[in-house]
N, C-alpha and C positions, 0 to 999 in steps of 0.2 A: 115571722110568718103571719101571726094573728095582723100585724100593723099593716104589711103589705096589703093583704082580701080586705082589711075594713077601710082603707085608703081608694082601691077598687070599688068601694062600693058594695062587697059580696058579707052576706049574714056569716058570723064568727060566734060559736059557742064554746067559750072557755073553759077547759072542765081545771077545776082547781083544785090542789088537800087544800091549803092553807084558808079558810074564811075571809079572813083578815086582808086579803091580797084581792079579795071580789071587789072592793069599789072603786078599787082602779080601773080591773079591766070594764066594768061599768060604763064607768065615764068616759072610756073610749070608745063605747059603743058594742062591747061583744054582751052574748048571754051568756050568763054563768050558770055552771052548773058544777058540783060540788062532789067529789068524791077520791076513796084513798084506791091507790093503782094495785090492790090485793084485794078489791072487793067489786068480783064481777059484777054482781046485779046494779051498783052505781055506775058501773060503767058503761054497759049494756042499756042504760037510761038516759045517761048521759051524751051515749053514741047514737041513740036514737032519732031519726028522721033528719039525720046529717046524709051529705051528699061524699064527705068526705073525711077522713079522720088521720090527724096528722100523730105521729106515736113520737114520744120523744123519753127516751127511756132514761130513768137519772141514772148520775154516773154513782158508783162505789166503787171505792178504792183500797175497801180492807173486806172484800167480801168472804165469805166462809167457803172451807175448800169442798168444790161441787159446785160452786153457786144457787145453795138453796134459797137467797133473796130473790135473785133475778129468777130463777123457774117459777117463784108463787107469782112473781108482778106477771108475765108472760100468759104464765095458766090461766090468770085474771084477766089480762089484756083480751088473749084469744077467745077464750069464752066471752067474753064483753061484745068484742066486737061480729064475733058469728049471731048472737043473739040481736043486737042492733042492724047489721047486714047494710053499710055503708057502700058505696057504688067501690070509691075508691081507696086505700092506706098509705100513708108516705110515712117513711121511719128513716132518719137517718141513722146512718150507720159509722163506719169507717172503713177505710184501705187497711187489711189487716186482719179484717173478723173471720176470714176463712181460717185462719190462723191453726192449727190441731195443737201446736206445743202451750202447753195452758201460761195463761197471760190474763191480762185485764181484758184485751180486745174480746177473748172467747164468749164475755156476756153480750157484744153484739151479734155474734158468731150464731150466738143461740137462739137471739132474737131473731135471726135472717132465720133459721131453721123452722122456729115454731111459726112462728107470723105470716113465714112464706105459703105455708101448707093452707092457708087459708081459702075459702071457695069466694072470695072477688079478689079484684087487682091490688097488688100492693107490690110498690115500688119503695127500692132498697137506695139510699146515696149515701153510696162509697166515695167519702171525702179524703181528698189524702191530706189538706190544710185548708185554713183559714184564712183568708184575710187577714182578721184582726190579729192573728200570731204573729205578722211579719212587722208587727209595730216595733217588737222587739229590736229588729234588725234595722229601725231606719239610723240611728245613729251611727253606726257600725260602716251604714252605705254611705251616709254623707262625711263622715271622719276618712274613710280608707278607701269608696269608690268600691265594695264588695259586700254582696249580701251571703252571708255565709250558709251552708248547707250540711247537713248531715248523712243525707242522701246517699246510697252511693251511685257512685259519677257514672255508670249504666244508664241508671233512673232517672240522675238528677239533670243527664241530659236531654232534650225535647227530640228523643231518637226516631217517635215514632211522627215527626212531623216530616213531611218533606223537604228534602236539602233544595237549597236554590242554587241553582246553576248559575 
């Protein structure tokens, strides 16, 4: 995202944990700004006099049952950003976080929840895949002429496109 607006030509403020990771995005031109994703008032500073605020919530994969990680990052996140008052939020998400049977997706689940409730705009992208996932699968198409799917064959068909006569 940052590479795409700074290739545009549009101002990019990186907000980073890691220090160490600032003189990269330096050198490609964004402004750094410096803070951990449980500590609103860096955030809130860090979101400030932004037009827009892109959320990108890390993943965990062994989180504690409730997910009391992801509600502090959130409770920070929100807080952050109603103090800073960005025009716009883009968070992706995934196909799946409406999910109720607890899962890993449920921490985006919750993030559409709190984030949604926000007073400006923030849009949610529900990805169902990647691009770069299907790298997996190019051998596969070029050895057997089939890209394999997990899908089921409902979904994994393009049902809701129109049929050509």
């Amino acid at each position: 995202m940052a590479r795409c607006l700074l290739a545009a030509k549009q101002g990019v403020r990186a907000v980073l944990r890691d220090p160490r990771k600032a003189n990269a995005w330096s050198k490609r031109g964004c402004e750094i700004a410096l803070a951990e994703l449980d500590d609103a008032k860096a955030l809130a500073a860090a979101f400030g006099g932004t037009e827009g605020v892109f959320v990108l919530l890390p993943p965990n994969f062994d989180p504690a049952p409730g997910f009391p990680e992801v509600r502090a990052i959130l409770a920070a996140l929100r807080s952050g950003l109603e103090a800073a008052r960005p025009a716009k939020v883009v968070c992706p998400s995934t196909i799946g976080a409406q999910i109720i049977q607890p899962n890993l997706l449920n921490q985006l689940g919750l993030m559409e929840q709190v984030l949604g409730a926000l007073p400006m705009s923030v849009a949610f992208l529900r990805a169902a895949w990647f691009m770069e996932n299907s790298t997996w699968d190019v051998a596969q198409a070029r050895e057997k002429g089939v890209v394999p799917s997990f899908l089921q064959r409902s979904i994994s068909r393009c049902q809701w496109w129109p049929q050509r006569t």
